[in-house]
DOKOL-160818 format. One record per residue (C-alpha): x, y, z; residue in one letter. Coordinates in steps of 0.05 Angstrom, whole numbers, plus 5000, padded with zeros to 4 digits. Layout:
{px: X	py: Y	pz: Z	bake: a};
...
***
This chain:
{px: 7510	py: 4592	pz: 4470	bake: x};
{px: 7485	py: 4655	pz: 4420	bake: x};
{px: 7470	py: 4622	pz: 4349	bake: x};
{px: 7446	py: 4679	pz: 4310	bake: x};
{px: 7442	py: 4685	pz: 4236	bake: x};
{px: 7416	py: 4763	pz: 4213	bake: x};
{px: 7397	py: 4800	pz: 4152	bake: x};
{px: 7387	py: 4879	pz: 4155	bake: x};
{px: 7391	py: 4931	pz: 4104	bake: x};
{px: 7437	py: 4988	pz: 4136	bake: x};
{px: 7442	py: 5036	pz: 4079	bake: x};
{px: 7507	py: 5037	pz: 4064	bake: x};
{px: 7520	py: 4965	pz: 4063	bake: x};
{px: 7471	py: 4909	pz: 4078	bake: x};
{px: 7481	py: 4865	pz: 4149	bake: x};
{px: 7495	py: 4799	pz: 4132	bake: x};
{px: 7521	py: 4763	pz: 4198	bake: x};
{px: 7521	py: 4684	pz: 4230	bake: x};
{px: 7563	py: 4665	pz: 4286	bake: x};
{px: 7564	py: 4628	pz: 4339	bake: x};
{px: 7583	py: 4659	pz: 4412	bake: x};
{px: 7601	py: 4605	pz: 4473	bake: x};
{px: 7596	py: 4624	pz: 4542	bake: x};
{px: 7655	py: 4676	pz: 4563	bake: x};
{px: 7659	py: 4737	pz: 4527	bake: x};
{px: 7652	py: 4740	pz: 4453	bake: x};
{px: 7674	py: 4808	pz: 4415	bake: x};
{px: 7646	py: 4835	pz: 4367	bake: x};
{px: 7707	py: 4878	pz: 4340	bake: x};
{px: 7713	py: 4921	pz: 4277	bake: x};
{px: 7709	py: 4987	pz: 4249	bake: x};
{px: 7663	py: 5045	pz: 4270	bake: x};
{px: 7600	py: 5029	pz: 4223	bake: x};
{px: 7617	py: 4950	pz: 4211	bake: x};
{px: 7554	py: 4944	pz: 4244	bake: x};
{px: 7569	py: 4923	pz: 4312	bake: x};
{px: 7517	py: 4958	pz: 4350	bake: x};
{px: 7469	py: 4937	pz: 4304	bake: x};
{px: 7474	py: 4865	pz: 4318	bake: x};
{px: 7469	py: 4875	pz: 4394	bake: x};
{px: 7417	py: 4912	pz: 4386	bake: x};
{px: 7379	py: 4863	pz: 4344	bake: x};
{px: 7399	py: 4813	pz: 4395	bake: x};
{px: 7366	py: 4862	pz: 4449	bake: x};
{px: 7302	py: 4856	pz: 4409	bake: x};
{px: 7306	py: 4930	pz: 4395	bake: x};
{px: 7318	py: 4931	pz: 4326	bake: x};
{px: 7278	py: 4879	pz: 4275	bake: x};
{px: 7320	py: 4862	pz: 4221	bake: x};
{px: 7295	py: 4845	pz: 4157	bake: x};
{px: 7310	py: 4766	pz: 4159	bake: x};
{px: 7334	py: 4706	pz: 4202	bake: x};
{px: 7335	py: 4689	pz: 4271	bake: x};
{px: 7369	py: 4697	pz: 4346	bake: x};
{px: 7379	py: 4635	pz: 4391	bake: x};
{px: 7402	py: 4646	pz: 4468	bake: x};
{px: 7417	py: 4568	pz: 4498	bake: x};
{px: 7347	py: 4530	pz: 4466	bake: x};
{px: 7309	py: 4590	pz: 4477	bake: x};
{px: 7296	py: 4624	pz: 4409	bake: x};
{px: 7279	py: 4705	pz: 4414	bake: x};
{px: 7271	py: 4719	pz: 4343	bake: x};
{px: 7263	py: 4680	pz: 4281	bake: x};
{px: 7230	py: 4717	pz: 4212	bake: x};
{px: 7214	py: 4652	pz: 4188	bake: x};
{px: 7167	py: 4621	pz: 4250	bake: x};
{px: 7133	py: 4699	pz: 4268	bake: x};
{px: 7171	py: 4695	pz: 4331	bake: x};
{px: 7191	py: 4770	pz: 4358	bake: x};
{px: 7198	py: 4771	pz: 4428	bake: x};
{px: 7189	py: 4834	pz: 4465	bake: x};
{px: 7261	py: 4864	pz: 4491	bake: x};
{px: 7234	py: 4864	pz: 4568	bake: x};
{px: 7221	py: 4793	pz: 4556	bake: x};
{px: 7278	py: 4763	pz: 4530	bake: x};
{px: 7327	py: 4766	pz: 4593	bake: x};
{px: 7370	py: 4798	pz: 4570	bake: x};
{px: 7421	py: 4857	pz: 4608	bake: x};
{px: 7450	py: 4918	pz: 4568	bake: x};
{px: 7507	py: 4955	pz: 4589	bake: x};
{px: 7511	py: 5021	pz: 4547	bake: x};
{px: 7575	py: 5070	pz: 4529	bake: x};
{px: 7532	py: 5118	pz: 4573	bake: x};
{px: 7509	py: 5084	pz: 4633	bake: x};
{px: 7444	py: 5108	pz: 4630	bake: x};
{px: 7431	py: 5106	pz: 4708	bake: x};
{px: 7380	py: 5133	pz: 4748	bake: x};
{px: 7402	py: 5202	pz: 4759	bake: x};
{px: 7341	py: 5208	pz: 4814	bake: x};
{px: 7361	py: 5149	pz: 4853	bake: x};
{px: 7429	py: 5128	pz: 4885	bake: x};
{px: 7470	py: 5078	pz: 4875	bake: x};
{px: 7430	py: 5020	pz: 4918	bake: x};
{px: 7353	py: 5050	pz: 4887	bake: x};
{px: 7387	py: 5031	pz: 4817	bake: x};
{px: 7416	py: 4968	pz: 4837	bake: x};
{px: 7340	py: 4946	pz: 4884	bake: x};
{px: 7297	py: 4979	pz: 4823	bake: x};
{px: 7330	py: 4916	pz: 4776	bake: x};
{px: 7329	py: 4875	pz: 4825	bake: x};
{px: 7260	py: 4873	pz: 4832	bake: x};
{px: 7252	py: 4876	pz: 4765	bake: x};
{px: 7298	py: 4812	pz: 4755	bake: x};
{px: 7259	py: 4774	pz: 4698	bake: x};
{px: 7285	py: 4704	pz: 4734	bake: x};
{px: 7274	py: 4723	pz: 4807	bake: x};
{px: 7314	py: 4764	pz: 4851	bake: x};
{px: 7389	py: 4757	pz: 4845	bake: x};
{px: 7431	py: 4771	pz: 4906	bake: x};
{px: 7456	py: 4831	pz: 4912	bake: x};
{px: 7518	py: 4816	pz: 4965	bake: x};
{px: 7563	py: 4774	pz: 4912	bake: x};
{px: 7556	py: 4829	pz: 4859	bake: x};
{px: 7563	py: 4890	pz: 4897	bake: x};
{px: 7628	py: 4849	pz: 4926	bake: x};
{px: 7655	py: 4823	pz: 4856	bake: x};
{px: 7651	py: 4904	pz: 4827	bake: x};
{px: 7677	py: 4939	pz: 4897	bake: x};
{px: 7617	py: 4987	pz: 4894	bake: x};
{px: 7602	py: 4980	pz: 4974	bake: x};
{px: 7624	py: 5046	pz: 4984	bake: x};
{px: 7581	py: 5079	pz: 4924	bake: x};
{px: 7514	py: 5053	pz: 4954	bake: x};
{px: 7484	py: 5123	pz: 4975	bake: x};
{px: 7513	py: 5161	pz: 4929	bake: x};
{px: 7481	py: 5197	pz: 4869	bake: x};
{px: 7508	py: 5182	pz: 4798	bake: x};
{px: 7527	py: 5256	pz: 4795	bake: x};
{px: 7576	py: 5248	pz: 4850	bake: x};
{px: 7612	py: 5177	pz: 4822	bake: x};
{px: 7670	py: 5188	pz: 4767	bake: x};
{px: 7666	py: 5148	pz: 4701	bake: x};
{px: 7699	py: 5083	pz: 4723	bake: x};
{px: 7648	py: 5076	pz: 4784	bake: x};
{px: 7587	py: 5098	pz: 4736	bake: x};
{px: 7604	py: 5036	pz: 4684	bake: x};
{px: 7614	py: 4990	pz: 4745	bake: x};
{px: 7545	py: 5007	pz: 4771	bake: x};
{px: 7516	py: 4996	pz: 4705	bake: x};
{px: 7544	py: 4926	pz: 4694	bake: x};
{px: 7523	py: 4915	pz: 4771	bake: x};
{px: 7445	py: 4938	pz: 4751	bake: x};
{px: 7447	py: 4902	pz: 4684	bake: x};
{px: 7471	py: 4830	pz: 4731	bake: x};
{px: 7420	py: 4836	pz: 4786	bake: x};
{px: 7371	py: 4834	pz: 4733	bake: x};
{px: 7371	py: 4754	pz: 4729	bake: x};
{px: 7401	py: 4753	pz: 4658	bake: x};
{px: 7408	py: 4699	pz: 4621	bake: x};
{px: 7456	py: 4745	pz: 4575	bake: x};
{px: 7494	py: 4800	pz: 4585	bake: x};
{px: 7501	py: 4853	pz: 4526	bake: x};
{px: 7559	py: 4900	pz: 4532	bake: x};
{px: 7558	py: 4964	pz: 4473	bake: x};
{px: 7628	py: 4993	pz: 4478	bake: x};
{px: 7627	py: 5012	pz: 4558	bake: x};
{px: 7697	py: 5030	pz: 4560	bake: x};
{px: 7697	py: 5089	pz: 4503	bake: x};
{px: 7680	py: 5147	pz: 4544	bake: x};
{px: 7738	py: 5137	pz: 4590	bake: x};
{px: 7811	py: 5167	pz: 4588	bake: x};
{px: 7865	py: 5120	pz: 4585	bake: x};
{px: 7862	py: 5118	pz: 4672	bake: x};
{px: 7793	py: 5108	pz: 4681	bake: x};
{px: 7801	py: 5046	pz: 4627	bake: x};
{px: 7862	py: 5022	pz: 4669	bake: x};
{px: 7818	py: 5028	pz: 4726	bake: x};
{px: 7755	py: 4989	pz: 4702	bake: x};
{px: 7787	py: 4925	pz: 4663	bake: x};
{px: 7812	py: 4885	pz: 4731	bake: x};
{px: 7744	py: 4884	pz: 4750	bake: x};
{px: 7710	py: 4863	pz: 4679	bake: x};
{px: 7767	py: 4808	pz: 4682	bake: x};
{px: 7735	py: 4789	pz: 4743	bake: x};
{px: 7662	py: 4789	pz: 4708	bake: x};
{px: 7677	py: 4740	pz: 4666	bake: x};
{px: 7717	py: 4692	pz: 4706	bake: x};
{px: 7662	py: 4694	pz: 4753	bake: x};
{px: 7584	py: 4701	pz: 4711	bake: x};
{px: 7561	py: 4640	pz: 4683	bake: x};
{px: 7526	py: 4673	pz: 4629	bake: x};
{px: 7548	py: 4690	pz: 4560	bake: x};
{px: 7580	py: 4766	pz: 4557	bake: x};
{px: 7575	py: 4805	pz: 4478	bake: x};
{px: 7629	py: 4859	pz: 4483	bake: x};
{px: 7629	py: 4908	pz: 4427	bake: x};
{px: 7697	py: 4945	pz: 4413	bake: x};
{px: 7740	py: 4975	pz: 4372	bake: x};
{px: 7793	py: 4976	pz: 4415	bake: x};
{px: 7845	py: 4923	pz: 4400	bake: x};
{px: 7879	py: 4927	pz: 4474	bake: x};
{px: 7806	py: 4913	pz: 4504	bake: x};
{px: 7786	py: 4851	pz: 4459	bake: x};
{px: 7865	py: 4820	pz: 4476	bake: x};
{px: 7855	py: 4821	pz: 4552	bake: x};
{px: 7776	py: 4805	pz: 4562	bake: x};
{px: 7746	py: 4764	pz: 4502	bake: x};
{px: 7748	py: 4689	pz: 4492	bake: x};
{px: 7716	py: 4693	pz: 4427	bake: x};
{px: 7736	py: 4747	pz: 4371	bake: x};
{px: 7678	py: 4760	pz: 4315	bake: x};
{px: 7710	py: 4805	pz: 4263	bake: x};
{px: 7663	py: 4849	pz: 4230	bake: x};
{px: 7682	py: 4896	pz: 4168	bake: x};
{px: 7628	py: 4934	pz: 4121	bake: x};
{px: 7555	py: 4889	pz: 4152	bake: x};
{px: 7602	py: 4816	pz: 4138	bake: x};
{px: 7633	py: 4770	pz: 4187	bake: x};
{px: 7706	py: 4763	pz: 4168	bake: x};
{px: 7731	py: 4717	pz: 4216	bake: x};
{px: 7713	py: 4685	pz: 4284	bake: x};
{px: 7754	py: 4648	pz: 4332	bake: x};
{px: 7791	py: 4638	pz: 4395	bake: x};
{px: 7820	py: 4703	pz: 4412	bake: x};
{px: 7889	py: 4680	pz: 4404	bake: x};
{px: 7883	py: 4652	pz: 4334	bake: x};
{px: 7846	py: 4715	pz: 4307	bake: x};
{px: 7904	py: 4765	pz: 4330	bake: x};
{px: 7958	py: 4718	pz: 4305	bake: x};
{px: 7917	py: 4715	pz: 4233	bake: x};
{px: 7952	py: 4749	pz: 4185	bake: x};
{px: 7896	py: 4760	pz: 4147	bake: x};
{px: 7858	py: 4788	pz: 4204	bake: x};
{px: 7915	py: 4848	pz: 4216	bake: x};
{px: 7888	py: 4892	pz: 4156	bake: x};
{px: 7829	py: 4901	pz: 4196	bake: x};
{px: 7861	py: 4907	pz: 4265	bake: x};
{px: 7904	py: 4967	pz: 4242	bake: x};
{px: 7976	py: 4946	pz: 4230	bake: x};
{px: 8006	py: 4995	pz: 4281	bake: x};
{px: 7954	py: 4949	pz: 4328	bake: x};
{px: 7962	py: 4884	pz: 4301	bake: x};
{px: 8000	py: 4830	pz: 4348	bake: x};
{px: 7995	py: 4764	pz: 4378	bake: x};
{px: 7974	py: 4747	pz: 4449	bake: x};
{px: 8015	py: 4696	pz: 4487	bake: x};
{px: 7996	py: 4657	pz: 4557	bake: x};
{px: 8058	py: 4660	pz: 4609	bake: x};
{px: 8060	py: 4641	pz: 4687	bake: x};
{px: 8091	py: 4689	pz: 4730	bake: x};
{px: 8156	py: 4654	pz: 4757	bake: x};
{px: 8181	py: 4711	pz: 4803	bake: x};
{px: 8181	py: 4790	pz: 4812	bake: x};
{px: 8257	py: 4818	pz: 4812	bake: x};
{px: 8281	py: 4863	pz: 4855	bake: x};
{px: 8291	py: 4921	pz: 4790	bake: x};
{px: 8228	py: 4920	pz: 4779	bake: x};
{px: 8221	py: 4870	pz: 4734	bake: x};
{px: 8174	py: 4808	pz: 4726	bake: x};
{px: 8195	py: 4741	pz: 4704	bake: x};
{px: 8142	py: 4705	pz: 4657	bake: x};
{px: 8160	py: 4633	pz: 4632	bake: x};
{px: 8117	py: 4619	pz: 4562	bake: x};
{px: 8112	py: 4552	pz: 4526	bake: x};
{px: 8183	py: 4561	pz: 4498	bake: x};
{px: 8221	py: 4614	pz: 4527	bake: x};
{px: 8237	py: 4659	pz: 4586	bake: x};
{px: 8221	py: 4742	pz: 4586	bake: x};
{px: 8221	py: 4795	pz: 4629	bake: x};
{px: 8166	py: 4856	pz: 4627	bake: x};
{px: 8153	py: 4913	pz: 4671	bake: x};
{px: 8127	py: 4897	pz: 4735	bake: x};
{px: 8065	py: 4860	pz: 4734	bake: x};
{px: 8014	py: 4871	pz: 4791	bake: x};
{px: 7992	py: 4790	pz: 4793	bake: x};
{px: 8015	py: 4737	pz: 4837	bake: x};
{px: 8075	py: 4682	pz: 4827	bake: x};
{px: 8051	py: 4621	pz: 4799	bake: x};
{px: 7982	py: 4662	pz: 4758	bake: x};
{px: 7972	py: 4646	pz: 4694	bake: x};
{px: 7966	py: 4711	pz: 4646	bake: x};
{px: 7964	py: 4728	pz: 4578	bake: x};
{px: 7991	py: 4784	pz: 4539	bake: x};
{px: 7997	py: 4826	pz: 4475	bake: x};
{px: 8061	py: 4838	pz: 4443	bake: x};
{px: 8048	py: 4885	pz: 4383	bake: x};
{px: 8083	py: 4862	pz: 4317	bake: x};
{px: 8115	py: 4937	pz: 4309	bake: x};
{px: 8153	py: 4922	pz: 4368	bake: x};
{px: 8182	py: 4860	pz: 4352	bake: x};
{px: 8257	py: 4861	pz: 4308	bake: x};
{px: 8284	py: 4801	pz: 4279	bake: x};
{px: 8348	py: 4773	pz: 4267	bake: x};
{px: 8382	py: 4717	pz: 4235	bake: x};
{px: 8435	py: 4710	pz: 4297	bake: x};
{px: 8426	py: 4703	pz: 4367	bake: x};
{px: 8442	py: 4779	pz: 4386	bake: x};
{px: 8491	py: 4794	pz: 4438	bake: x};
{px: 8510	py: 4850	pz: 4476	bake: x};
{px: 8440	py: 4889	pz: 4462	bake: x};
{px: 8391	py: 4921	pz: 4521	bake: x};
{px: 8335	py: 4874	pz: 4501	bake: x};
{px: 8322	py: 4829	pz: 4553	bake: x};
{px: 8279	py: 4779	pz: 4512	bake: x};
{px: 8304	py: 4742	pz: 4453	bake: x};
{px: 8264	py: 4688	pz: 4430	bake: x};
{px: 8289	py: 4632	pz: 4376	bake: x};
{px: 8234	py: 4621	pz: 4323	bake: x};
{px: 8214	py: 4586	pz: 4260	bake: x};
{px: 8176	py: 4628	pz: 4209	bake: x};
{px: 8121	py: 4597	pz: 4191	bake: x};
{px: 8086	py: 4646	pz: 4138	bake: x};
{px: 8101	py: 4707	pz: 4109	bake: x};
{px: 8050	py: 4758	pz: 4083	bake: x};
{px: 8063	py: 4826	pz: 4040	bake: x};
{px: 8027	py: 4888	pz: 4051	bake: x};
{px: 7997	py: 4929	pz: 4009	bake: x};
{px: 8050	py: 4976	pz: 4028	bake: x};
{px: 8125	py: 4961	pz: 4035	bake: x};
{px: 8118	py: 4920	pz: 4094	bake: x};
{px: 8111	py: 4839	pz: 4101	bake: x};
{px: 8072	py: 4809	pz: 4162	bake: x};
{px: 8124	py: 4752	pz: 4183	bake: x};
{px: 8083	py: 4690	pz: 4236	bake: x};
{px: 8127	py: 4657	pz: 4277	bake: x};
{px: 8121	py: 4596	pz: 4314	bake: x};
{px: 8165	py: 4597	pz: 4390	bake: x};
{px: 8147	py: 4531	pz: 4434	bake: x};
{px: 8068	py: 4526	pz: 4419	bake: x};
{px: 8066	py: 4601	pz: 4425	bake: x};
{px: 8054	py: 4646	pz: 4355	bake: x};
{px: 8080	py: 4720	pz: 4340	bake: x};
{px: 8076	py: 4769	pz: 4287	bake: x};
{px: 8132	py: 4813	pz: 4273	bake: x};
{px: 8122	py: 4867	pz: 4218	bake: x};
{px: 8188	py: 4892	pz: 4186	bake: x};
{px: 8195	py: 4914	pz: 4110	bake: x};
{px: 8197	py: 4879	pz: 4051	bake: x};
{px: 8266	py: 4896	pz: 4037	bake: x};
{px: 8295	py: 4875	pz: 4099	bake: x};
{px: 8250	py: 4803	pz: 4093	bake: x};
{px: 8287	py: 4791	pz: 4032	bake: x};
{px: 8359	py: 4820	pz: 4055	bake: x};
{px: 8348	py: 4759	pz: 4113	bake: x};
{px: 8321	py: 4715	pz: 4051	bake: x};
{px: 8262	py: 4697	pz: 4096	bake: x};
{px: 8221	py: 4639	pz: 4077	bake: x};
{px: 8177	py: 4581	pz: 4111	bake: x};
{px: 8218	py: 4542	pz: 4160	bake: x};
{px: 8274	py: 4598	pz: 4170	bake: x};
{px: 8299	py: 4602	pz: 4230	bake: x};
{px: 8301	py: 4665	pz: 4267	bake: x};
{px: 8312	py: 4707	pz: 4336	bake: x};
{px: 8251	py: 4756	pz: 4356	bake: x};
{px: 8280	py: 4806	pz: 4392	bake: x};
{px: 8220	py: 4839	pz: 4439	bake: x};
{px: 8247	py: 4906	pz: 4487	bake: x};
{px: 8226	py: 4899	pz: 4561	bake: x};
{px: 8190	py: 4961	pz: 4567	bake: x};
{px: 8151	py: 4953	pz: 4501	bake: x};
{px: 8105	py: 4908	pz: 4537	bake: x};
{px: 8054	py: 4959	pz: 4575	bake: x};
{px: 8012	py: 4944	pz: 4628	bake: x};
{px: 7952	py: 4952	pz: 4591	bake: x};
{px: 7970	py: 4894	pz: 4552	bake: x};
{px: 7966	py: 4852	pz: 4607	bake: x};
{px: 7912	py: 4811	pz: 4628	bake: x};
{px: 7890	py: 4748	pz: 4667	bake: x};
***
């Protein structure tokens, strides 16, 4: 548990954050300049704000009020940065043995973690000669076998292409199924915080906005101003029934049946998914004779207008919540209102695999 409560004059806008972060991954998510990277660094210890104090389990690192400032090599803390920041001298296995014996809590093994990030292979090779994807991994793999008793992560995905992302996100899945330690992920990247976080913190201009289960944040309506409304959706949980022969995979949610792209995950796995509220088209009839595959039979539980002409409509199928964005017009063409019923129509192949996620 992370209980942190932080003051901080940031020139533009003053820092004025509490939260609370469980174990799992907690993102911090906003704008560039919401202050973000401030926090984490204050967290790191290498950044004093101005007031309050930073709690990691019973353990407090920083508190204005007590004179309590410990140092950042002290505090047990490991910090994965956008740029890796390896060892350009050493290879793979001198960067991973250098933290190890560093390890502020005794030396963690090294098997299980080179295992868990697939980096076997990389052990005598130079960072020059590993692409983006293996650099991060190595990073995250250093920043573990340091013995942390948290794991700070500043954005490690933005200097990858769209591949390289693709590439790296199975295996921080995997990082926090497996590390019993509490993970802070900064991003701005909506797809990122939907498939890793448990915990969303929403930051916007130094202020916490909202934080929550990752599910309830992205199906806030007041939350999707500050997601972007081309990026705002809801994330659903689905088991993976079967995998059709036209490349299709059957998903069975709390309420209905769909079918998305082929997804690389076994029959029977739980996973959970982002369905973007652009892509979703209501109707007051069940639709027939239409290539969508997945029609879902709703009840609209709020409705919320823009500042633009469109209206931000929750709906409620089984115990599962989506958003659908259409415009104003058409929301009062179908006379909308709490308790309508309704048919969310969702296309097959709007669901990507980068949505995706265990």
């Amino acid at each position: 548990m992370i209980d942190l409560q932080l003051q901080h004059d940031l020139g533009a806008f003053t820092l004025d954050a509490s939260f609370r972060a469980p174990n799992g991954v907690t993102a911090l998510f906003g704008r560039s300049g919401s202050g973000k990277s401030t926090i984490i660094q204050i967290i790191a210890g290498l950044m004093v704000p101005r007031s309050g104090y930073v709690r990691i389990g019973d353990r407090v690192v920083f508190d204005q009020t007590q004179n309590i400032n410990i140092p950042p090599q002290d505090r047990g803390i490991g910090y994965v940065f956008q740029d890796a920041r390896l060892f350009p001298h050493l290879c793979v296995a001198g960067n991973l043995t250098y933290a190890q014996k560093y390890g502020r809590r005794g030396q963690a093994d090294l098997g299980p973690i080179v295992d868990m990030l697939d980096i076997g292979h990389l052990l005598k090779r130079r960072p020059t000669g590993l692409s983006g994807g293996e650099i991060q991994r190595v990073a995250i793999a250093r920043a573990l076998l340091s013995s942390p008793s948290l794991l700070l992560m500043d954005e490690p995905l933005a200097a990858l292409d769209a591949a390289r992302k693709a590439e790296i996100l199975p295996y921080l899945e995997r990082l926090r199924d497996t590390v019993g330690i509490p993970i802070i992920y900064v991003s701005h990247d909506p797809s990122e915080v939907a498939r890793l976080a448990n915990t969303v913190v929403v930051l916007d201009q130094g202020r916490v906005q909202n934080v929550g289960p990752t599910e309830d944040i992205f199906s806030d309506t007041n939350t999707a101003p500050l997601l972007g409304v081309r990026a705002a959706g809801s994330i659903l949980t689905a088991q993976v029934v079967a995998h059709c022969d036209d490349g299709l995979s059957h998903l069975k949610t709390s309420g209905a049946d769909l079918f998305v792209p082929r997804v690389s995950r076994n029959i029977g796995q739980d996973i959970r998914m982002r369905i973007l509220a652009q892509d979703v088209i209501l109707s007051l009839h069940k639709p027939e004779g239409i290539s969508a595959l997945n029609v879902l039979k709703c009840t609209v539980i709020e409705l919320r207008q823009g500042s633009g002409p469109g209206v931000m409509v929750k709906l409620q199928n089984g115990t599962d919540i989506l958003l659908a964005r259409i415009t104003q017009r058409s929301a009062e063409a179908m006379r909308l209102t709490c308790g309508s019923t309704c048919y969310a129509v969702i296309k097959t192949v709007s669901v990507g695999a980068a949505e995706i996620g265990t």
